[in-house]
Chimera marker file (.cmm) of the C-alpha trace (Angstrom):
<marker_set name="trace">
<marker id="1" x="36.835" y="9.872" z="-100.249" r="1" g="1" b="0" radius="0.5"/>
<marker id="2" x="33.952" y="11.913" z="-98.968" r="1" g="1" b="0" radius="0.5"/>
<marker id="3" x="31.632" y="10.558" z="-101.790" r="1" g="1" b="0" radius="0.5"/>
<marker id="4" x="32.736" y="6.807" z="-101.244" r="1" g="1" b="0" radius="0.5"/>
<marker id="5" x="31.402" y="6.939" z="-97.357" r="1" g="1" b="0" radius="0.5"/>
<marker id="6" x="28.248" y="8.723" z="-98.512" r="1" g="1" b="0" radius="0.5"/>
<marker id="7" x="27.501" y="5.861" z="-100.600" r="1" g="1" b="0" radius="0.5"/>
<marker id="8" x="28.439" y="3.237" z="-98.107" r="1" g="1" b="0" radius="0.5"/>
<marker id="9" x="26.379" y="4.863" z="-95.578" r="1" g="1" b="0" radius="0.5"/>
<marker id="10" x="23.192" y="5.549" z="-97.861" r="1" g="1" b="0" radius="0.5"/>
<marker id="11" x="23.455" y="2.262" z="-99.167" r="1" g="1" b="0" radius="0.5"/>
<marker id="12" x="24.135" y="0.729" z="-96.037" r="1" g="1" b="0" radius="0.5"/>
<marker id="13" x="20.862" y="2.469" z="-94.131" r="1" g="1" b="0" radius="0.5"/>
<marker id="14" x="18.323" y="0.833" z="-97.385" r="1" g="1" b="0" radius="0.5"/>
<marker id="15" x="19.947" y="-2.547" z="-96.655" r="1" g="1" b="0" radius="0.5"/>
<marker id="16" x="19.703" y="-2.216" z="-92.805" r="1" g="1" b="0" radius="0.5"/>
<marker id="17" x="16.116" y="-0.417" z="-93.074" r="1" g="1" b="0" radius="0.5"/>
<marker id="18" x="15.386" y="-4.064" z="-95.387" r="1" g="1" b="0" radius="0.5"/>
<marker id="19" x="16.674" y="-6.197" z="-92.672" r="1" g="1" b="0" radius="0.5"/>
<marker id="20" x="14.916" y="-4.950" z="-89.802" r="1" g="1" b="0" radius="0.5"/>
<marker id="21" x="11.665" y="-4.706" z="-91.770" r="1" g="1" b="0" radius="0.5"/>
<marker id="22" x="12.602" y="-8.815" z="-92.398" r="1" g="1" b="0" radius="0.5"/>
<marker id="23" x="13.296" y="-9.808" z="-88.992" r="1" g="1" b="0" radius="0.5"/>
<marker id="24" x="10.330" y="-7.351" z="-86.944" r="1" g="1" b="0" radius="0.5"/>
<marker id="25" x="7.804" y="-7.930" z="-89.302" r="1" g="1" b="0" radius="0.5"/>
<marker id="26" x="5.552" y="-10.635" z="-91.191" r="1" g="1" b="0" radius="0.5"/>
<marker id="27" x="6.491" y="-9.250" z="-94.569" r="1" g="1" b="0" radius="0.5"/>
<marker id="28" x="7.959" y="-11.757" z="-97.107" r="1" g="1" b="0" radius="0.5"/>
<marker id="29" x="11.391" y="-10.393" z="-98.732" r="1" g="1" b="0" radius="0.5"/>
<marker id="30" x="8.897" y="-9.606" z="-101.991" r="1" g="1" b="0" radius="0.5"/>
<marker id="31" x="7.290" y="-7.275" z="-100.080" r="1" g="1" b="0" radius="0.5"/>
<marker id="32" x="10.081" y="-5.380" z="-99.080" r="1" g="1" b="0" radius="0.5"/>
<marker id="33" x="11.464" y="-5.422" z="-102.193" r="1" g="1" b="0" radius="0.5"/>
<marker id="34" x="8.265" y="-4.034" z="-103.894" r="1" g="1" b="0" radius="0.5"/>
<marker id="35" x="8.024" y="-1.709" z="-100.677" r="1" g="1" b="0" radius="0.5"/>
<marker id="36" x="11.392" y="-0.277" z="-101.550" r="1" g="1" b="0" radius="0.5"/>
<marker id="37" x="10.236" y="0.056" z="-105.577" r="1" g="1" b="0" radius="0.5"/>
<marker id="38" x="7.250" y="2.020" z="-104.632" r="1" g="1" b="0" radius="0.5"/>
<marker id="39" x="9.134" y="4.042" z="-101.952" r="1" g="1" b="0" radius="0.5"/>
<marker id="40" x="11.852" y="4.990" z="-105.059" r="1" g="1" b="0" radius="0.5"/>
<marker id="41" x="8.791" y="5.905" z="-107.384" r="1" g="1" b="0" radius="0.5"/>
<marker id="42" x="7.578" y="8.161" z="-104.785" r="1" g="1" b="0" radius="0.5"/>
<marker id="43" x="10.612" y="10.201" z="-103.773" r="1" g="1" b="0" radius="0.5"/>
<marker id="44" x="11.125" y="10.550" z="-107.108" r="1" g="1" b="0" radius="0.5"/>
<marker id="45" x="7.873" y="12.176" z="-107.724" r="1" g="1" b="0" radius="0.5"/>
<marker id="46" x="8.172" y="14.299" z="-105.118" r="1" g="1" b="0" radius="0.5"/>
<marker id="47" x="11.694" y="15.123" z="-106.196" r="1" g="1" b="0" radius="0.5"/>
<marker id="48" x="13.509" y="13.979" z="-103.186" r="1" g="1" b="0" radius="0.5"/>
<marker id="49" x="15.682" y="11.142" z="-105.073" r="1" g="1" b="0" radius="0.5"/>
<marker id="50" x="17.450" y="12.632" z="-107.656" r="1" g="1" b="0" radius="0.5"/>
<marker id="51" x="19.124" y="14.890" z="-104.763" r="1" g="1" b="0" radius="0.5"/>
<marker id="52" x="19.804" y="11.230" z="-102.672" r="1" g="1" b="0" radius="0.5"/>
<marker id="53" x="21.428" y="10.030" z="-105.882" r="1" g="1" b="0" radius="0.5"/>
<marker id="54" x="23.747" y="13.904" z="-105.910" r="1" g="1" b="0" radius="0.5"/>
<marker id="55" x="24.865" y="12.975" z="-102.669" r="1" g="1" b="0" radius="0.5"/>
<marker id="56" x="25.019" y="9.209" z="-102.198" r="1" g="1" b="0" radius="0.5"/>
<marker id="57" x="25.898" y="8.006" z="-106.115" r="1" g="1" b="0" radius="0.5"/>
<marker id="58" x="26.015" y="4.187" z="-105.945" r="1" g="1" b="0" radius="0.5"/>
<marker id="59" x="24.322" y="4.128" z="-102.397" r="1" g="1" b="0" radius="0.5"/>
<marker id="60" x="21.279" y="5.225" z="-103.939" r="1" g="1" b="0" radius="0.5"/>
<marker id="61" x="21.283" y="3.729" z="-106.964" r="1" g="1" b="0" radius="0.5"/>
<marker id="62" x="22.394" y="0.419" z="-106.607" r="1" g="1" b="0" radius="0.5"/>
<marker id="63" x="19.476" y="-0.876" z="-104.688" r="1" g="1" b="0" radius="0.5"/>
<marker id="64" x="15.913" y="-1.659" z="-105.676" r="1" g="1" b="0" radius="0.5"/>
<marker id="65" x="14.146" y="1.660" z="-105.241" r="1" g="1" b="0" radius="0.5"/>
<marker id="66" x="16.243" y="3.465" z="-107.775" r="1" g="1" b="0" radius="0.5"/>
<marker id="67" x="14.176" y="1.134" z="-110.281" r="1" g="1" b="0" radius="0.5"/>
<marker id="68" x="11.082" y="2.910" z="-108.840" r="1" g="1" b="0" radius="0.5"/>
<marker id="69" x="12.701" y="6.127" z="-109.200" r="1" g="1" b="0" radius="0.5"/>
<marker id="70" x="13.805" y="5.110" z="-113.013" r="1" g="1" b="0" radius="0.5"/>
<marker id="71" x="10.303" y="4.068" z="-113.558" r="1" g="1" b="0" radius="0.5"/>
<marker id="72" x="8.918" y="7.704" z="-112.199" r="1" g="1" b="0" radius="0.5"/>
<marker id="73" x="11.425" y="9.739" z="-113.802" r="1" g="1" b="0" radius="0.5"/>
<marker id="74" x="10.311" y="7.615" z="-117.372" r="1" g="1" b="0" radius="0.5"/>
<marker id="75" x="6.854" y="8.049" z="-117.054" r="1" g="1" b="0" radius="0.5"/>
<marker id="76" x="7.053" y="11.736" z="-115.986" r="1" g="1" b="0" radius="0.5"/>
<marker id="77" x="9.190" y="13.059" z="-118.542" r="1" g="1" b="0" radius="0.5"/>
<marker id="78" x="6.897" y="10.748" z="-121.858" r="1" g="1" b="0" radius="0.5"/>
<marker id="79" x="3.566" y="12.257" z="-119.416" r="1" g="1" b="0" radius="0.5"/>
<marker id="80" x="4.986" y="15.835" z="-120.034" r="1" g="1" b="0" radius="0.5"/>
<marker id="81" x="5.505" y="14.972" z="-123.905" r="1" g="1" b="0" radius="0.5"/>
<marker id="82" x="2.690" y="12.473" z="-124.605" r="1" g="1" b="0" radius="0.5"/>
<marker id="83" x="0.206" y="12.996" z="-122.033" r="1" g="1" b="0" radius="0.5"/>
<marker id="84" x="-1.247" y="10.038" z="-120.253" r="1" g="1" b="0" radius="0.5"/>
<marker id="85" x="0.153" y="7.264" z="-122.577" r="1" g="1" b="0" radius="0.5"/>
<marker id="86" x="3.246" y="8.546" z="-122.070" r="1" g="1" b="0" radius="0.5"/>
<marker id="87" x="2.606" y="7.156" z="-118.537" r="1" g="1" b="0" radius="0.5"/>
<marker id="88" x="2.997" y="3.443" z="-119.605" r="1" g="1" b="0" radius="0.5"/>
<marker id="89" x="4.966" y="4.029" z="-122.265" r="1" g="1" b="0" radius="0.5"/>
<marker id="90" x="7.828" y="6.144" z="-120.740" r="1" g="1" b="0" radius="0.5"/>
<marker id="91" x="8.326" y="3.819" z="-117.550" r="1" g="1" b="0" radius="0.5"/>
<marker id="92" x="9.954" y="0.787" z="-119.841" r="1" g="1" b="0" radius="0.5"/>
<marker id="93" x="11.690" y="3.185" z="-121.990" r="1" g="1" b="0" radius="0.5"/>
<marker id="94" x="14.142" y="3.852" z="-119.378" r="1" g="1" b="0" radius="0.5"/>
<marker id="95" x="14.230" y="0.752" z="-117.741" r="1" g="1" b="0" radius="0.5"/>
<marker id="96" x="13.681" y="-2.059" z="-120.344" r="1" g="1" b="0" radius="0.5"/>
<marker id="97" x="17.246" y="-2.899" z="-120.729" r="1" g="1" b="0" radius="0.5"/>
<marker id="98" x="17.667" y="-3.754" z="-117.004" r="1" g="1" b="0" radius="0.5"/>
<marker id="99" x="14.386" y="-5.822" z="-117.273" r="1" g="1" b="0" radius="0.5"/>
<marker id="100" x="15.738" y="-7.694" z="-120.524" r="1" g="1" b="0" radius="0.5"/>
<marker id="101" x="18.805" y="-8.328" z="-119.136" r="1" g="1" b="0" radius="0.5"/>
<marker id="102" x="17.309" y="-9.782" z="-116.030" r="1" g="1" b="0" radius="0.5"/>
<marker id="103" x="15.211" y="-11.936" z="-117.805" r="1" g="1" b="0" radius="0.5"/>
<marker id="104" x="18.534" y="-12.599" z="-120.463" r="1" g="1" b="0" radius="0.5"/>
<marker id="105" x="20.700" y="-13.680" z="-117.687" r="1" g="1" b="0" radius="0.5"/>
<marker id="106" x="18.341" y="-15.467" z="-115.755" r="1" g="1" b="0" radius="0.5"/>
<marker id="107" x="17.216" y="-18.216" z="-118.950" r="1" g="1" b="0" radius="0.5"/>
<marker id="108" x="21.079" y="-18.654" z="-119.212" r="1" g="1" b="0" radius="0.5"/>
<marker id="109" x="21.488" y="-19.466" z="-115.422" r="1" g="1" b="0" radius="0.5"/>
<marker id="110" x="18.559" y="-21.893" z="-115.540" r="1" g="1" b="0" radius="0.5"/>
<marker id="111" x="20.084" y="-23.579" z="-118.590" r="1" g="1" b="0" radius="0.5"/>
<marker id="112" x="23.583" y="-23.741" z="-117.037" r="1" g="1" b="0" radius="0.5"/>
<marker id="113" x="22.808" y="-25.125" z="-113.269" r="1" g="1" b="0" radius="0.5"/>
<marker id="114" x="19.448" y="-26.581" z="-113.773" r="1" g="1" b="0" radius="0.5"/>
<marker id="115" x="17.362" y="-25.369" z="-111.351" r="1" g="1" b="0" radius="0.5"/>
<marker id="116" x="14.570" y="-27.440" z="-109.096" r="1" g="1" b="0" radius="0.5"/>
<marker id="117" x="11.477" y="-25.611" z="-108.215" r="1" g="1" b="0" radius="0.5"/>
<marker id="118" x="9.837" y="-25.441" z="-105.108" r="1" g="1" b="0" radius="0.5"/>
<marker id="119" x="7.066" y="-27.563" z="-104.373" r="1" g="1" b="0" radius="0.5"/>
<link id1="1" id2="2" r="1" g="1" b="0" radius="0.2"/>
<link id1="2" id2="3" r="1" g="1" b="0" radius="0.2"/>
<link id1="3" id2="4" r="1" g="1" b="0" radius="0.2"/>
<link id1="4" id2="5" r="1" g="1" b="0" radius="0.2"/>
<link id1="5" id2="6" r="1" g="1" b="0" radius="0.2"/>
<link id1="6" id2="7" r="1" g="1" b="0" radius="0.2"/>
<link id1="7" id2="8" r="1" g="1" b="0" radius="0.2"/>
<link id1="8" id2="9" r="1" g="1" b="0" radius="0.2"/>
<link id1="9" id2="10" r="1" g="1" b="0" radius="0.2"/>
<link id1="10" id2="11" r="1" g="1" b="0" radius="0.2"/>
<link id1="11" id2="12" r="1" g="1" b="0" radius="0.2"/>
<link id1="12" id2="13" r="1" g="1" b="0" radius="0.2"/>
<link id1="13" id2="14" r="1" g="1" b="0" radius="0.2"/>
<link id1="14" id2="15" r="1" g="1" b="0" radius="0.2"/>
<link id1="15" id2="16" r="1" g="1" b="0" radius="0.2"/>
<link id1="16" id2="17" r="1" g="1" b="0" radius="0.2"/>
<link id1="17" id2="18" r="1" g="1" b="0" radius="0.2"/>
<link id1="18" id2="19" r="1" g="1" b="0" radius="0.2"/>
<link id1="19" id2="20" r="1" g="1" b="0" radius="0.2"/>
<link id1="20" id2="21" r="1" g="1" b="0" radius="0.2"/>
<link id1="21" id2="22" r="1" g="1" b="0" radius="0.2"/>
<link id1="22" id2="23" r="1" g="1" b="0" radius="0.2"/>
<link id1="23" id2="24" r="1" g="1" b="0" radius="0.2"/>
<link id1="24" id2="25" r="1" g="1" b="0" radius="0.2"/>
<link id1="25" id2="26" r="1" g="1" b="0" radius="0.2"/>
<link id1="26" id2="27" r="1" g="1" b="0" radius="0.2"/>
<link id1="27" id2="28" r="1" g="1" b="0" radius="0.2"/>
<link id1="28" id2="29" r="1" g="1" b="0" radius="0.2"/>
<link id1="29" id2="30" r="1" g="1" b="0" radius="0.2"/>
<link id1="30" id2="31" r="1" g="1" b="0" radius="0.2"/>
<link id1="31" id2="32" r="1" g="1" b="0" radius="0.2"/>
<link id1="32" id2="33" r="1" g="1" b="0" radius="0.2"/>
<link id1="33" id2="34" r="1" g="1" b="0" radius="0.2"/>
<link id1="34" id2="35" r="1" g="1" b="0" radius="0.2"/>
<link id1="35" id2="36" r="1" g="1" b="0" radius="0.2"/>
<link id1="36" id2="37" r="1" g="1" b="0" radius="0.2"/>
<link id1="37" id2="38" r="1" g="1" b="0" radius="0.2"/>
<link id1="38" id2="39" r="1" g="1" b="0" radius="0.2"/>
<link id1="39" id2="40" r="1" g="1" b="0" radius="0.2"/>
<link id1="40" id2="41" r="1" g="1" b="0" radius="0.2"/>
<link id1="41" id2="42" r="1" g="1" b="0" radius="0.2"/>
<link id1="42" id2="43" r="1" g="1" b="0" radius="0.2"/>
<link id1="43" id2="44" r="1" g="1" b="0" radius="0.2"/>
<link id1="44" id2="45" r="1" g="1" b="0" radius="0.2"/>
<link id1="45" id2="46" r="1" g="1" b="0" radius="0.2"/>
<link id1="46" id2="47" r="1" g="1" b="0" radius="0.2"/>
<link id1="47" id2="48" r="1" g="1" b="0" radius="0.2"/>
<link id1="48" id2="49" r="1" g="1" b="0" radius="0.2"/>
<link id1="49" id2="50" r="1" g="1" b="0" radius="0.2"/>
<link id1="50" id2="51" r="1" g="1" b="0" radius="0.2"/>
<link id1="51" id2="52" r="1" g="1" b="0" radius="0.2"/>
<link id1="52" id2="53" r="1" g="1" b="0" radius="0.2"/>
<link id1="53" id2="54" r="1" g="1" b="0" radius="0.2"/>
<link id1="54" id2="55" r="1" g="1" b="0" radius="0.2"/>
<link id1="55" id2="56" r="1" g="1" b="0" radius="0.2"/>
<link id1="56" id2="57" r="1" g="1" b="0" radius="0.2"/>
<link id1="57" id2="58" r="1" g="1" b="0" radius="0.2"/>
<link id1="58" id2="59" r="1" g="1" b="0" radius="0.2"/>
<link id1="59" id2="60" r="1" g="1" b="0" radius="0.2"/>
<link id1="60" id2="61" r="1" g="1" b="0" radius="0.2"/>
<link id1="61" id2="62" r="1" g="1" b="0" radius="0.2"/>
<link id1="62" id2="63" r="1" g="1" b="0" radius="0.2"/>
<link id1="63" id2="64" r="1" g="1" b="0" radius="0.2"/>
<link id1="64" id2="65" r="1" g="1" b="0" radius="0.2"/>
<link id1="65" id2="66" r="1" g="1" b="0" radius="0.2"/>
<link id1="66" id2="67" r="1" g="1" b="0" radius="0.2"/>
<link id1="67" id2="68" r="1" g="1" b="0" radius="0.2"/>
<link id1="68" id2="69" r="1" g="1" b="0" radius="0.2"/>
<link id1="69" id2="70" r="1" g="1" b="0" radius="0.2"/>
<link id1="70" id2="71" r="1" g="1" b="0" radius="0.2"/>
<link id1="71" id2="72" r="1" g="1" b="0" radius="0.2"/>
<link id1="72" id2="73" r="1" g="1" b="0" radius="0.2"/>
<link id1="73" id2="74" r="1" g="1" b="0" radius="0.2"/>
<link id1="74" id2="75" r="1" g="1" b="0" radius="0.2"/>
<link id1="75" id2="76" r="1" g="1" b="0" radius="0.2"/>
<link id1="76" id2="77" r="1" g="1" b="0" radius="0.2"/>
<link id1="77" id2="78" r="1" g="1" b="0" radius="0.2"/>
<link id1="78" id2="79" r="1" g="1" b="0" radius="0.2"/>
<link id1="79" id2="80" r="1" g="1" b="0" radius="0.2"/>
<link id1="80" id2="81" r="1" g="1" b="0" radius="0.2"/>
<link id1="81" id2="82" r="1" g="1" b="0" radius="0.2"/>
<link id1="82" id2="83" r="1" g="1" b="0" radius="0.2"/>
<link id1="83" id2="84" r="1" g="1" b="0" radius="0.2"/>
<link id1="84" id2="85" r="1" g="1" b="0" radius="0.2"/>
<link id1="85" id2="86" r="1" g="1" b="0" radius="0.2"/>
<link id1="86" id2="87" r="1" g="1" b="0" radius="0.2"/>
<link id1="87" id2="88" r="1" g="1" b="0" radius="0.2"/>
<link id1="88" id2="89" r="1" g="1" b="0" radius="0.2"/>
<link id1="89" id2="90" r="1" g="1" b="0" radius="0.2"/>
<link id1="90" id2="91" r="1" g="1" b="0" radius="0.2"/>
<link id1="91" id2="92" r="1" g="1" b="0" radius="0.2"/>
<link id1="92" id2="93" r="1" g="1" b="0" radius="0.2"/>
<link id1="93" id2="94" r="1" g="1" b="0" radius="0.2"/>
<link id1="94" id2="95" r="1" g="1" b="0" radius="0.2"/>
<link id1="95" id2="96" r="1" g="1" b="0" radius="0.2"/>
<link id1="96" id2="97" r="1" g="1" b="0" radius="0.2"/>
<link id1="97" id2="98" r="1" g="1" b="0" radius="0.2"/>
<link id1="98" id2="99" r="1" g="1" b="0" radius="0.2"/>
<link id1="99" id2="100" r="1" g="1" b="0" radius="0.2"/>
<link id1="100" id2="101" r="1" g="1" b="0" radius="0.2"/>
<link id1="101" id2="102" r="1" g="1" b="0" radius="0.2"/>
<link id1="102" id2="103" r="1" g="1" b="0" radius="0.2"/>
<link id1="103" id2="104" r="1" g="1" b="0" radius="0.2"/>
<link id1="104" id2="105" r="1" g="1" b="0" radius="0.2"/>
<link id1="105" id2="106" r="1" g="1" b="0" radius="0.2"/>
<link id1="106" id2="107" r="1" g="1" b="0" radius="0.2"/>
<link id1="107" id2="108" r="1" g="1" b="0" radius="0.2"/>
<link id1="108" id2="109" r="1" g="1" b="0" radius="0.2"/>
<link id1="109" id2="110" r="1" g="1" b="0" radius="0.2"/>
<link id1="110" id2="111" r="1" g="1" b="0" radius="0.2"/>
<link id1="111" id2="112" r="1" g="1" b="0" radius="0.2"/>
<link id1="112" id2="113" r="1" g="1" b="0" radius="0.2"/>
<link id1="113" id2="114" r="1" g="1" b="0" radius="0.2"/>
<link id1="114" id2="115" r="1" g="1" b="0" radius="0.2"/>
<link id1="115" id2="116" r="1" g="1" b="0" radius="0.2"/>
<link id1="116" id2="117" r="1" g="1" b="0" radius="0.2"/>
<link id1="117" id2="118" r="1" g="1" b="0" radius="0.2"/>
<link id1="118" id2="119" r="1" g="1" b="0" radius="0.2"/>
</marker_set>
């Protein structure tokens, strides 16, 4: 039980940290959102998300900046084996299935409900 409110709460502080950055500042919801990528690379480099992730599970990584942290955690462990093309290499090891299936999904839902663009 103990793990299920850690989660809620965790996840629940990103989302409300998201929402108050949306409605105090001039930043677009794509800035947050690569805000909260770069903030997940980060703590994972300085090793301070893996131990979010021990204590919070899906809280921490169900939102966007565990894709930062999966892209740090990539690129340091191919940087330790391959050196600095391991950099590039190693961050879409670890993550190019969510990116495929995002992109997957997404022709499928443009086929099915037809989508208008903006203009």
């Amino acid at each position: 039980m103990g793990q299920y409110v850690a989660a809620f709460v965790v996840g629940g502080a990103i989302c409300a940290l998201g929402q108050v950055l949306l409605d105090t500042t001039k930043f677009s919801p794509g800035h947050i959102l690569s805000g909260f990528t770069v903030a997940g690379g980060v703590l994972a480099g300085l090793g301070l998300y893996e131990p979010l992730i021990k204590f919070a599970g899906a809280g921490a990584t169900m939102p966007i900046s565990s894709f930062g942290n999966a892209l740090a955690q990539g690129a340091m462990k191919e940087a330790a084996k391959n050196g600095v093309i391991g950099v590039l290499t190693g961050m879409f090891e670890l993550t190019s299935t969510g990116i495929t299936a995002a992109i997957v999904f997404g022709f499928f839902v443009a086929l099915i409900f037809n989508p208008k663009g903006g203009k």
